[in-house]
C-alpha atoms as an extended CHARMM CRD file, in Angstrom:
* protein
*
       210  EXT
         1         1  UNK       CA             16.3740000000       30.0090000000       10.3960000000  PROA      1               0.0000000000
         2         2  UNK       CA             13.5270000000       28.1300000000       10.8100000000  PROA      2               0.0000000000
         3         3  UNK       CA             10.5820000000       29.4430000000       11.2660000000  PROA      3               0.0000000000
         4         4  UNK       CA              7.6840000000       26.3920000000       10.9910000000  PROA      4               0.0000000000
         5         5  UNK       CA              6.9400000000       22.8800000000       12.2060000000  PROA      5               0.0000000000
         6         6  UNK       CA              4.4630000000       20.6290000000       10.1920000000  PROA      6               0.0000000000
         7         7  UNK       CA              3.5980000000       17.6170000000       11.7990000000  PROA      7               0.0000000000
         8         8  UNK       CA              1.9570000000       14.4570000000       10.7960000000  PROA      8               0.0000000000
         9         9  UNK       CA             -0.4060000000       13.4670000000       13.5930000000  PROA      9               0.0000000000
        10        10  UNK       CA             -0.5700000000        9.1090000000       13.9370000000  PROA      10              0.0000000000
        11        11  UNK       CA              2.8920000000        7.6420000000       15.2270000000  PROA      11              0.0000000000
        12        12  UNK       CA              3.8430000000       11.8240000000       15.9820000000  PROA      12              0.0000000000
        13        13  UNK       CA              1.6780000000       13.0040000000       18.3860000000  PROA      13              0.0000000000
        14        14  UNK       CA             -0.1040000000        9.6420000000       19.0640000000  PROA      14              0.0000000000
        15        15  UNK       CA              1.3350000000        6.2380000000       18.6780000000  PROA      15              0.0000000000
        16        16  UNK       CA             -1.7110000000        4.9430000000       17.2690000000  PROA      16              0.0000000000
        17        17  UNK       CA             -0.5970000000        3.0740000000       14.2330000000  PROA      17              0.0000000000
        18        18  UNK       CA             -0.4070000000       -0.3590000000       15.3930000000  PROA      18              0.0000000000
        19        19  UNK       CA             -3.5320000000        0.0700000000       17.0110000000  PROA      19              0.0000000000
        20        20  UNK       CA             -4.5770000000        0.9230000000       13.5260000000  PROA      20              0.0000000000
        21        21  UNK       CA             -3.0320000000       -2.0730000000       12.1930000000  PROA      21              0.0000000000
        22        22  UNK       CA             -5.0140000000       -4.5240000000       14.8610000000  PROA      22              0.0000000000
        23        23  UNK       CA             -8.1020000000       -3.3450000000       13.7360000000  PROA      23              0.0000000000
        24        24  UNK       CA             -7.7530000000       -3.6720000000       10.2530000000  PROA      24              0.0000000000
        25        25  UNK       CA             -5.9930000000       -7.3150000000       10.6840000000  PROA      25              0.0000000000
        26        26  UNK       CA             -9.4800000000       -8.0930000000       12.9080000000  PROA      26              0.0000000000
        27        27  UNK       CA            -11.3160000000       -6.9710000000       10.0710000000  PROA      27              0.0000000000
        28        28  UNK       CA             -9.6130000000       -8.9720000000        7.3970000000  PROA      28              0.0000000000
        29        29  UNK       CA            -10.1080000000      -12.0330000000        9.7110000000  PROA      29              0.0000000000
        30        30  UNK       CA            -13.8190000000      -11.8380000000       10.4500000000  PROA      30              0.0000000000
        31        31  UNK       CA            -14.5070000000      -11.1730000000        6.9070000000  PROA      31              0.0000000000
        32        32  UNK       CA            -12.1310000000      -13.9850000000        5.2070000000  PROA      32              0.0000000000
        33        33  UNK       CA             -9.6640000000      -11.1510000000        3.7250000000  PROA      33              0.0000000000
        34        34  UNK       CA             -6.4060000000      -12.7390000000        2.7160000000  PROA      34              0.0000000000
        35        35  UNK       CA             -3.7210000000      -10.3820000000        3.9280000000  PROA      35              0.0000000000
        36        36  UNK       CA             -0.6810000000      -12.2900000000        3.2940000000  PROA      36              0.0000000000
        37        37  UNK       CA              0.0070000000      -10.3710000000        0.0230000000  PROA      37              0.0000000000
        38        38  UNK       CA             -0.6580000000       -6.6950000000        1.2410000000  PROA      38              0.0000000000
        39        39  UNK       CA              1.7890000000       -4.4950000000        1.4740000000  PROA      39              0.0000000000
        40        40  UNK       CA              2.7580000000       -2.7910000000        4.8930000000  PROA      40              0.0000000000
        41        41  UNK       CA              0.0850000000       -0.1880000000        5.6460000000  PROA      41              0.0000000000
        42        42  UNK       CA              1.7470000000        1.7860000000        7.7520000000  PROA      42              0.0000000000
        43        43  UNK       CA              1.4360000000        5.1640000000        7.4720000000  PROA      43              0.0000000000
        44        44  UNK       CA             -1.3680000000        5.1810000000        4.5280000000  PROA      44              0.0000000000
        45        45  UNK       CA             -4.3280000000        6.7910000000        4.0910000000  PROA      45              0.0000000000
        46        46  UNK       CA             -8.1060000000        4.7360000000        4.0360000000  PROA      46              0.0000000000
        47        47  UNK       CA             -8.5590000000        5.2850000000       -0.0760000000  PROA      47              0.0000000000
        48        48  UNK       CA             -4.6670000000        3.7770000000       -0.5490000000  PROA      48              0.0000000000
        49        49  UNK       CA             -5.8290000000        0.9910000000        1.9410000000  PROA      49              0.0000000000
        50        50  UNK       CA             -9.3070000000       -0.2170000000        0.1530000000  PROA      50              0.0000000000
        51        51  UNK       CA             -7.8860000000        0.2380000000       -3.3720000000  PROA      51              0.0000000000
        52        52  UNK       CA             -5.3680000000       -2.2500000000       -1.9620000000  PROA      52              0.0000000000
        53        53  UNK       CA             -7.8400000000       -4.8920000000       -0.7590000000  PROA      53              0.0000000000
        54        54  UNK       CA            -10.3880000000       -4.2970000000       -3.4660000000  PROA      54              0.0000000000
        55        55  UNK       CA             -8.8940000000       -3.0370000000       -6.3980000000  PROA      55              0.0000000000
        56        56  UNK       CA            -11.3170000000       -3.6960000000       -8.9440000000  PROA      56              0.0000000000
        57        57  UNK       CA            -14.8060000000       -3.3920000000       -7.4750000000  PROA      57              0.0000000000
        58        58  UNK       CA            -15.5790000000        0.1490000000       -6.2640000000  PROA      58              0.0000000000
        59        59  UNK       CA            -18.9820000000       -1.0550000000       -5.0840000000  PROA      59              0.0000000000
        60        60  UNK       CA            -17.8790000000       -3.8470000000       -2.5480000000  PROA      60              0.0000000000
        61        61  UNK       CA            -14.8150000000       -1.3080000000       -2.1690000000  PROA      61              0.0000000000
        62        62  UNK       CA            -16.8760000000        1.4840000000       -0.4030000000  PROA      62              0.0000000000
        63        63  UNK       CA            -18.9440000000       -0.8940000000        1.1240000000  PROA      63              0.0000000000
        64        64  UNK       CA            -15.5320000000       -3.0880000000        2.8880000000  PROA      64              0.0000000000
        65        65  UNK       CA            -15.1180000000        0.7600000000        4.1710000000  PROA      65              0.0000000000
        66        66  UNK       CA            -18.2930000000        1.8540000000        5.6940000000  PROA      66              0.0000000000
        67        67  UNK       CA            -18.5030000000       -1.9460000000        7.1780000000  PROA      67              0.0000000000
        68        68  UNK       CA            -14.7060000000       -1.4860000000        8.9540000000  PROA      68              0.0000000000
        69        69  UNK       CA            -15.9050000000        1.6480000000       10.3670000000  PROA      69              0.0000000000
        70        70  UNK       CA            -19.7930000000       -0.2710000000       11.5380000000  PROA      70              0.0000000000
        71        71  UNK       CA            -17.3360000000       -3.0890000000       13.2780000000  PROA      71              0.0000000000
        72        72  UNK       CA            -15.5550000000       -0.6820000000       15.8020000000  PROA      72              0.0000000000
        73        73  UNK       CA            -18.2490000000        2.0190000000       16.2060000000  PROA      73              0.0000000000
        74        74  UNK       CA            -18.8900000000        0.8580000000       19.8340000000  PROA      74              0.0000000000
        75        75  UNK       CA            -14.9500000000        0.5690000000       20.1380000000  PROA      75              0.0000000000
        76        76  UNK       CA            -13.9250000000        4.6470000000       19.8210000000  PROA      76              0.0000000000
        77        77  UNK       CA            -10.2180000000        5.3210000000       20.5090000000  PROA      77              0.0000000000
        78        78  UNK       CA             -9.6520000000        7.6470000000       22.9630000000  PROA      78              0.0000000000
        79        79  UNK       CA             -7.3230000000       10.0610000000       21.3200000000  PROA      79              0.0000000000
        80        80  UNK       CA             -5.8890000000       11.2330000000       24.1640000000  PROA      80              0.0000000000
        81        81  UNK       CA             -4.9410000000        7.6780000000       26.0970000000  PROA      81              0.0000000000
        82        82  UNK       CA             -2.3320000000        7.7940000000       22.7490000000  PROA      82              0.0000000000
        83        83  UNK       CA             -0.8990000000       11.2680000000       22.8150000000  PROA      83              0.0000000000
        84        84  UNK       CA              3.2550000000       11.0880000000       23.3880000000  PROA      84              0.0000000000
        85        85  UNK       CA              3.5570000000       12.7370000000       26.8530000000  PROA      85              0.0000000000
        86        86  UNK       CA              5.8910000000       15.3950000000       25.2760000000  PROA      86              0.0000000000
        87        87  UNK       CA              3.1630000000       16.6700000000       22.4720000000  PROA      87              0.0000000000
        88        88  UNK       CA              1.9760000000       19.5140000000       24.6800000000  PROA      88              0.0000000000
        89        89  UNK       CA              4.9880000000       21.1640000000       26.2070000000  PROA      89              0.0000000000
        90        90  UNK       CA              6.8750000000       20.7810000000       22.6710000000  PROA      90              0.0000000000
        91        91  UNK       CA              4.2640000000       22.4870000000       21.3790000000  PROA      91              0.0000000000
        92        92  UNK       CA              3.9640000000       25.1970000000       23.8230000000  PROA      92              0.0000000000
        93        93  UNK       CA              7.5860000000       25.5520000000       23.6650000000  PROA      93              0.0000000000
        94        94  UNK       CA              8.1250000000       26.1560000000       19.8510000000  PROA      94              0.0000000000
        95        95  UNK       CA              4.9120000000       28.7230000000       20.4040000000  PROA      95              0.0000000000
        96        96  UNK       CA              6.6400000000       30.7740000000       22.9310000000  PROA      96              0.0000000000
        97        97  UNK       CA              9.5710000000       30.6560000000       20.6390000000  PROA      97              0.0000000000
        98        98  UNK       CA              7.2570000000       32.5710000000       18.2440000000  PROA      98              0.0000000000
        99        99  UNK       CA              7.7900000000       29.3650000000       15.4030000000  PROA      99              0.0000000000
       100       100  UNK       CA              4.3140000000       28.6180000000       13.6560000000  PROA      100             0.0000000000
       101       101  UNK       CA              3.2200000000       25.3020000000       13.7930000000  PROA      101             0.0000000000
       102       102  UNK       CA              0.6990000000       22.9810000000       11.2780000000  PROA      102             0.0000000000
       103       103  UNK       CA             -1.0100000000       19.6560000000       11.6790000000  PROA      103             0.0000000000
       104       104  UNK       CA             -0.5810000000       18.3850000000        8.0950000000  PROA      104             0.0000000000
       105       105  UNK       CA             -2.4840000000       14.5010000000        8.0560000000  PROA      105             0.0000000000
       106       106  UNK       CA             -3.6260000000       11.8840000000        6.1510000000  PROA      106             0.0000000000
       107       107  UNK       CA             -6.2430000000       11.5380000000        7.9320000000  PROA      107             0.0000000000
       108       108  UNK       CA            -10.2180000000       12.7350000000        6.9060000000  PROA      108             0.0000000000
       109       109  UNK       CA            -11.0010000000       16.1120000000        8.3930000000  PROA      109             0.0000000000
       110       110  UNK       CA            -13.1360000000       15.0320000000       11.0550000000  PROA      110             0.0000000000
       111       111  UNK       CA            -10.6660000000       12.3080000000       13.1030000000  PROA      111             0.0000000000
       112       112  UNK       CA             -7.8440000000       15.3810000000       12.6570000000  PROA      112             0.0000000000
       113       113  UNK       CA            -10.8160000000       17.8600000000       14.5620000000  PROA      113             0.0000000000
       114       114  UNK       CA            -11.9520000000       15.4030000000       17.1660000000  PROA      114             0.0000000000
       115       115  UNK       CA             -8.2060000000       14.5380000000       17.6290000000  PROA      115             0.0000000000
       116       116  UNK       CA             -7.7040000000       18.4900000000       18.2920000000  PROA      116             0.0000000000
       117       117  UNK       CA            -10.5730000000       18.5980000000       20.4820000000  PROA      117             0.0000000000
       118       118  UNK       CA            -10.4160000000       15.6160000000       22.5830000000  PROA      118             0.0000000000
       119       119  UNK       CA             -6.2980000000       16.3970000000       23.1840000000  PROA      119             0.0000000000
       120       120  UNK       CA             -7.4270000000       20.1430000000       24.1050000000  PROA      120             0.0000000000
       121       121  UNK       CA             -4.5010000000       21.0340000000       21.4730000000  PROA      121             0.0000000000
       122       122  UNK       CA             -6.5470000000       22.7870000000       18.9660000000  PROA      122             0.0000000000
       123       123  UNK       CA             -4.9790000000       26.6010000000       20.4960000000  PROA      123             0.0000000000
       124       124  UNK       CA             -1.4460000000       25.0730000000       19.8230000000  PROA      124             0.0000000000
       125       125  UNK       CA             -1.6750000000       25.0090000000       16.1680000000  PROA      125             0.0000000000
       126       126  UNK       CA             -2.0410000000       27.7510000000       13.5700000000  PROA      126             0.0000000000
       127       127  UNK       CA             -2.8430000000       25.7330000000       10.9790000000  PROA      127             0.0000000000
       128       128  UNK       CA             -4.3800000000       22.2530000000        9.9660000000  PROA      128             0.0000000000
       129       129  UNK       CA             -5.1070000000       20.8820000000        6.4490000000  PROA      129             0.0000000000
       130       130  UNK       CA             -6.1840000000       17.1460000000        6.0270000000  PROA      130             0.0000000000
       131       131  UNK       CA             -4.6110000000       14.9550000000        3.1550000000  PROA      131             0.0000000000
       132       132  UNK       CA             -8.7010000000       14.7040000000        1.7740000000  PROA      132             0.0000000000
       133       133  UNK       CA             -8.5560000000       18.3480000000        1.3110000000  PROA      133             0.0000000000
       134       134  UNK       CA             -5.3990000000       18.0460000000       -1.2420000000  PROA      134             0.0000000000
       135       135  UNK       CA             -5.2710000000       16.3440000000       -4.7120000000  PROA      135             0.0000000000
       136       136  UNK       CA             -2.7910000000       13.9570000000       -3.9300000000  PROA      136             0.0000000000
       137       137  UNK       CA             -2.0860000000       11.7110000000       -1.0940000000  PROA      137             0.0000000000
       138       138  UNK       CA              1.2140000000       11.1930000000        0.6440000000  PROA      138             0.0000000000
       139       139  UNK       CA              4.1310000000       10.2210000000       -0.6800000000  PROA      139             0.0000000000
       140       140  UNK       CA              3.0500000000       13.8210000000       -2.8070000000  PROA      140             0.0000000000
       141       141  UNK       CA              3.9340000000       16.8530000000       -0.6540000000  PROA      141             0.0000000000
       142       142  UNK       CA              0.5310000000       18.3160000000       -1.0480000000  PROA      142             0.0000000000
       143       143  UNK       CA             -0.0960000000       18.5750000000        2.5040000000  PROA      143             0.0000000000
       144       144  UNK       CA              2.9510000000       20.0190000000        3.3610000000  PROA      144             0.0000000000
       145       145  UNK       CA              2.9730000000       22.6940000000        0.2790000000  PROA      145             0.0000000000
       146       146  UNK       CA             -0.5110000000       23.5410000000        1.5370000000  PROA      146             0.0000000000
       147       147  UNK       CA              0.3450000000       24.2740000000        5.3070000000  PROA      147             0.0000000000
       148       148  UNK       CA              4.0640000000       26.7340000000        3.9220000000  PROA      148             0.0000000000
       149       149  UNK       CA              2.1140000000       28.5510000000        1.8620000000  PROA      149             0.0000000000
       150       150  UNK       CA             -0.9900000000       28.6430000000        4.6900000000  PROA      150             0.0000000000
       151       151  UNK       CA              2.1400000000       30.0010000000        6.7140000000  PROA      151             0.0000000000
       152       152  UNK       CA              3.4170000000       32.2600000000        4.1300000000  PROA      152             0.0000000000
       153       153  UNK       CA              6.8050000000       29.7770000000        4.8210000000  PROA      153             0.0000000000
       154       154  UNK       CA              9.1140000000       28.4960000000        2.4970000000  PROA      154             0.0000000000
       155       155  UNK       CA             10.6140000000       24.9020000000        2.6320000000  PROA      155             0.0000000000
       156       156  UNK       CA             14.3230000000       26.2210000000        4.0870000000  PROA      156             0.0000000000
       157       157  UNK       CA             12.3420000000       27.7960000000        6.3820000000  PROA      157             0.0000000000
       158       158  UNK       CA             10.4000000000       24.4160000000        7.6750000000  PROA      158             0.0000000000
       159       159  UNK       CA             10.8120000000       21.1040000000        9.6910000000  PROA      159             0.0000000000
       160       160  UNK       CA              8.5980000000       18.1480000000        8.8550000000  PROA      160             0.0000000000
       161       161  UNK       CA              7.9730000000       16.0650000000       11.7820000000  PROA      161             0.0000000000
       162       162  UNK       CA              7.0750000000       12.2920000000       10.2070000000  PROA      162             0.0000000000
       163       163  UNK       CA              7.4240000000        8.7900000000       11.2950000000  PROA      163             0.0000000000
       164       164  UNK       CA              6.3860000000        7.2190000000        8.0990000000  PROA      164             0.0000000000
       165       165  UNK       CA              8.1560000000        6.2510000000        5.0760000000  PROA      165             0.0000000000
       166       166  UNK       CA              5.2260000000        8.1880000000        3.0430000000  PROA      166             0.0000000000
       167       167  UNK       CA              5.2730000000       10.6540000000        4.9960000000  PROA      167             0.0000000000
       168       168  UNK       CA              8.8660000000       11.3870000000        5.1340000000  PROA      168             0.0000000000
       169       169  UNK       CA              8.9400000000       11.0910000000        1.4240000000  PROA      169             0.0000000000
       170       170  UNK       CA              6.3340000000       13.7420000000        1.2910000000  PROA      170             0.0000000000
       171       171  UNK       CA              8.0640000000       16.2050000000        3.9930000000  PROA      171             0.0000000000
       172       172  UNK       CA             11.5070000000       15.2140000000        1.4690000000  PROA      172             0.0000000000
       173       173  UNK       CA              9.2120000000       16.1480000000       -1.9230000000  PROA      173             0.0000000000
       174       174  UNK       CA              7.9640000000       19.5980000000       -0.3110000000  PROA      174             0.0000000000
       175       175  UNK       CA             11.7530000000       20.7560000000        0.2550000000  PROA      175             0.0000000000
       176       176  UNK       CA             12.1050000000       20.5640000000        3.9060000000  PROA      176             0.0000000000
       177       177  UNK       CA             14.2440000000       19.0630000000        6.7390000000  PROA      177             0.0000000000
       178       178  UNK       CA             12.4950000000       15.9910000000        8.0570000000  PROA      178             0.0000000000
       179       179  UNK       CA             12.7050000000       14.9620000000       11.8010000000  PROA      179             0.0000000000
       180       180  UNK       CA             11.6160000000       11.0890000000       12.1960000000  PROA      180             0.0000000000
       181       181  UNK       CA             10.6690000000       10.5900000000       15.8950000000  PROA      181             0.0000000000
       182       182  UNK       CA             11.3220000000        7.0150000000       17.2860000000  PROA      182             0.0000000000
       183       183  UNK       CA              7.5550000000        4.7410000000       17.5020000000  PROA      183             0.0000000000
       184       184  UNK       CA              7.6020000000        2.5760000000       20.5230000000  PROA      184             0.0000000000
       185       185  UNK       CA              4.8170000000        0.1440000000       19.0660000000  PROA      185             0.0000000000
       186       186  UNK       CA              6.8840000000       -0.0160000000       15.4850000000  PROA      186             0.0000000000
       187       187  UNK       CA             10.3970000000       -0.0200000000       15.7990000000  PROA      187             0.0000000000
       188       188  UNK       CA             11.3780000000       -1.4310000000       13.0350000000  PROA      188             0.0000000000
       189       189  UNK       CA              9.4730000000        1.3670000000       10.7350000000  PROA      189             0.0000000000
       190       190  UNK       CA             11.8110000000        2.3690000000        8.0070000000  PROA      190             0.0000000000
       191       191  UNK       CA             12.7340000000        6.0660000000        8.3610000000  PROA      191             0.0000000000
       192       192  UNK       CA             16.4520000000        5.6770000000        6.4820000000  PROA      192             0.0000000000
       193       193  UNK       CA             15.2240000000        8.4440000000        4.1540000000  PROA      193             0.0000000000
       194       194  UNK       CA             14.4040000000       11.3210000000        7.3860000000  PROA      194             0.0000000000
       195       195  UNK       CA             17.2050000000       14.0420000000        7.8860000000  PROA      195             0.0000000000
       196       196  UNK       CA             17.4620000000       13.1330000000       10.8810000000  PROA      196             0.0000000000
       197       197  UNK       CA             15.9120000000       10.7240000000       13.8160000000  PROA      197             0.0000000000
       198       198  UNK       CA             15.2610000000       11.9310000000       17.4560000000  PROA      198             0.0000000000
       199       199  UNK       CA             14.4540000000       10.5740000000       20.6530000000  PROA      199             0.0000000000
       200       200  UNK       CA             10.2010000000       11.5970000000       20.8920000000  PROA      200             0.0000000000
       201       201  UNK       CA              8.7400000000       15.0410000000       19.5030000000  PROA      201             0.0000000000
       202       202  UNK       CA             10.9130000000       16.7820000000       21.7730000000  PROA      202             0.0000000000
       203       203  UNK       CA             14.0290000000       16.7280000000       19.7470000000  PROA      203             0.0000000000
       204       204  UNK       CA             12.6330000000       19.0840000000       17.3310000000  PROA      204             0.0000000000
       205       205  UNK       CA             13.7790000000       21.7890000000       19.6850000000  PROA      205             0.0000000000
       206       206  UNK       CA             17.1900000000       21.1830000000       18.7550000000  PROA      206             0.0000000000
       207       207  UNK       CA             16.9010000000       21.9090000000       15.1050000000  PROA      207             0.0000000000
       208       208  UNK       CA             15.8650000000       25.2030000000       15.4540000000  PROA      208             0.0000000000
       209       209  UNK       CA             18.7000000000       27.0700000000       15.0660000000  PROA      209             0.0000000000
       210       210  UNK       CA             19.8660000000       25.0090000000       11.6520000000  PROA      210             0.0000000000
């Protein structure tokens, strides 16, 4: 009986990850970055990224970081213009079901906070742990591990939400059933390795009962 839903939050509850992607291909651009030879981002985490660019320097490393973030400070996304429609009354569903519910990200602590606060979804989870707060990044099932035993749930007990192939590997690694919700901007994003795939965020309603 299941009892928990983790979910990852970019290309879950916002399809945000080509937006993502534009930026950093602006970025490479301006600043005479060959990408030709980079692997697909999607999905990763900002230290996986910048080791990949610069993987020698950690000097010109951080600084390639702080200066990404510098080019689009006057461009803020605005969480909530990429939230799936579904997000809130799936959540609000699974809470009057009495199932518990975690944002487990990638992302650094304080996108994952203004995320919850801009959405107005912070009351809808019961947990949230940020892939910066764990020792190992995605594909490693930190983040997931973290939010069961935040729960007090155990993997048979849990469905993984995840769009990703790093993510699903890490919902796969922790032990539980992994749900890959389609991504209108990337439909060609691998997710052979999920459980299952469903329609939007919705579908994780029918799993419940598994």
């Amino acid at each position: 009986m299941i009892k928990a839903v983790l979910f990852d939050k970019d290309g879950v509850l916002m399809d945000s990850e080509a937006e993502y992607e534009r930026r950093r291909q602006i970025f490479f651009s301006e600043r005479g970055i060959d990408a030709s030879g980079f692997p697909d981002f999607y999905g990763s985490n900002n230290d996986v990224i910048w080791r990949t660019v610069e993987p020698n320097d950690a000097e010109r490393r951080a600084r390639l970081a702080v200066e990404f973030v510098e080019r689009f400070k006057d461009e803020p996304m605005i969480y909530a213009d990429y939230v799936y429609p579904a997000v809130r009354s799936t959540l609000e569903a699974l809470r009057a079901r009495g199932i518990l519910t975690a944002l487990a990200s990638s992302s650094p602590r304080k996108f994952i906070d203004r995320f919850l606060d801009e959405t107005g979804l912070t009351e809808l989870f019961d947990y949230t742990v940020s892939g910066e707060e764990c020792e190992n990044h995605k594909p490693a099932p930190d983040v997931y591990l973290r939010a069961m035993e935040a729960l007090g749930v155990h993997p048979d007990e849990v469905l993984v939400v995840e769009d990703s192939p790093l993510g699903i590997a890490a919902g796969r690694a922790a032990g539980a059933f992994v749900l890959a919700p389609f991504v209108p901007s990337a439909p060609g994003v691998d997710q052979s390795e999920a459980d299952a795939r469903i329609v939007d965020i919705s579908g994780v309603l029918n799993y419940l009962d598994r």
